[in-house]
N, C-alpha and C positions, 0 to 999 in steps of 0.2 A: 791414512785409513781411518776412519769412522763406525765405531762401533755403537749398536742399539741391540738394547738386548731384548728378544722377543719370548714368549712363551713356550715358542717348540726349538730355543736352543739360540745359540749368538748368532749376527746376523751383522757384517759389514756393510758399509757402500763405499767405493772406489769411484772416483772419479774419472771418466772416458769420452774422447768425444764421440759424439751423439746429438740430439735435437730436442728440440722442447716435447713434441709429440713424443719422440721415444722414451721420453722419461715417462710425459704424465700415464701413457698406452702402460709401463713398467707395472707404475704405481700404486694406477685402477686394476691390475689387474691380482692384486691382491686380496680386492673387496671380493672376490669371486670364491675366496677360499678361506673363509671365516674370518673371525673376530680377531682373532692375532695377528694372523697376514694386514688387516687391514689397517690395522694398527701401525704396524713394521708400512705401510702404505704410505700411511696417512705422515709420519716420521720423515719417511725419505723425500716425497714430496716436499716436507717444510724443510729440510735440508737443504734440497735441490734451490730450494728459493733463496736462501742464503745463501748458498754457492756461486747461486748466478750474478746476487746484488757484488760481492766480493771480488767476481770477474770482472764488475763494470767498473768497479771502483781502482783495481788496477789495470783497464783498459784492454783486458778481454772480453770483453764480453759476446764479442761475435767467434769466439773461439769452437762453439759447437762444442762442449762437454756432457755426460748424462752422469747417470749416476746407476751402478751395477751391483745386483745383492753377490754376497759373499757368503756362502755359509761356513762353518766347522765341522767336524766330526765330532763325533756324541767324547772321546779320549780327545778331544782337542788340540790333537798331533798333526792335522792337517787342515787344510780350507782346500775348499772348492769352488772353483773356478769356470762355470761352462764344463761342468762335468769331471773337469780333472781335479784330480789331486793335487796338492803342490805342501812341503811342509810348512808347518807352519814354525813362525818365529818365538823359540823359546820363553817361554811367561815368565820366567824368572828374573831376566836380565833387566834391573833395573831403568824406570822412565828416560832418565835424563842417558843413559849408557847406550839404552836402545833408540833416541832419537840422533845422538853423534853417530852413530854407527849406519843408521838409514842415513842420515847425511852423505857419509862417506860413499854408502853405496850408488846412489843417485846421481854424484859426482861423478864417480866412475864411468859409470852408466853412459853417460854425457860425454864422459872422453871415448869412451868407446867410439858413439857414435860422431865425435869429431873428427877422429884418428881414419875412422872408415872413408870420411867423407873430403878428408884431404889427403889421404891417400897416403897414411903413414900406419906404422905398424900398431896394433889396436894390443897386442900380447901386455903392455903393462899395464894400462888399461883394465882389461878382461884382469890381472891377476888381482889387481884392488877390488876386484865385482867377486871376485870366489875369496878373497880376505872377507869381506865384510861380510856375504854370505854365510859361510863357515861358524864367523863369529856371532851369528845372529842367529846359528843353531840349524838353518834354513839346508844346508850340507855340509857333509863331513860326518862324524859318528853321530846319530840319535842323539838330541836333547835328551831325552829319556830314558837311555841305557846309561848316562852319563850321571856321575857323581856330583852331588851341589858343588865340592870343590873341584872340580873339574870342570864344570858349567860356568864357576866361575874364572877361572882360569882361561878359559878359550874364547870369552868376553872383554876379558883383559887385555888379552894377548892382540887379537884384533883389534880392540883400542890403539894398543903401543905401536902396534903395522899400521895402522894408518893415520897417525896423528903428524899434522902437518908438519915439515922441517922450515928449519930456518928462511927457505927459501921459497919459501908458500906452497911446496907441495907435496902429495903423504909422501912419509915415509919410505915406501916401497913404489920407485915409478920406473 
């Protein structure tokens, strides 16, 4: 995720596929709503550009990706998404903690949708995607009813559940 931070509050882009036109139709349509939007416009456009040269350069580039705003809530407890809510992932949990941890999760993720697609049981799976979840503050109690030592603690803890075993796979499978 890609964060630009704009005037009326932080502002994501996620990468989705989509089309050149849906992006730049996104992008222009910023200029319609002042000087900040246009801004946050004009950003995701040269992002988008870069995104795309980076798809060519690993041989997507006909992948059809866009690029989607994200906003936060003003207590930055949540993003939004197409309207909804969804928590957001704990600020605290240090860079390098919270990149192995989205790791983990995307993994997951992936097996998940192996497990579906060959026809095998998806449940350990799924329990690495609510590990890392959990741990990234995203479910399970409120990041922010939580104690710093206890934030850290349940970052940890999801570290050590999904840190690869000996035999190349997490921990918990």
């Amino acid at each position: 995720m890609l964060a630009v931070a704009a005037g009326i509050g932080r502002v994501a882009l996620i990468g989705l596929r989509g089309d050149d036109a849906a992006c730049s139709r996104r992008s222009e349509t910023g200029q319609a709503f002042g000087v900040a939007n246009s801004v946050v416009a004009a950003v995701a456009d040269d992002i988008w550009q870069e995104h795309k040269a980076v798809l060519a350069r690993i041989g997507r580039a006909g992948a059809g990706y866009r690029l989607i705003m994200v906003e936060t809530t003003d207590d930055g407890r949540y993003i939004v998404v197409d309207g909804r809510r969804w928590r957001a992932t704990d600020p605290a949990i240090p860079e390098e903690a919270g990149a192995r941890l989205r790791k983990a999760l995307m993994a997951a993720r992936r097996d998940v949708g192996a497990a579906l697609r060959a026809g095998r049981n998806p449940k350990p799976a799924r329990a690495r995607v609510q590990i890392a979840k959990v741990a990234l503050g995203e479910r399970g109690t409120p990041w922010w009813e939580q104690s710093d030592d206890e934030r850290r603690a349940r970052w940890e803890r999801g570290l050590r559940e999904l840190a690869p075993s000996d035999s190349g796979e997490s921990a918990r499978t």
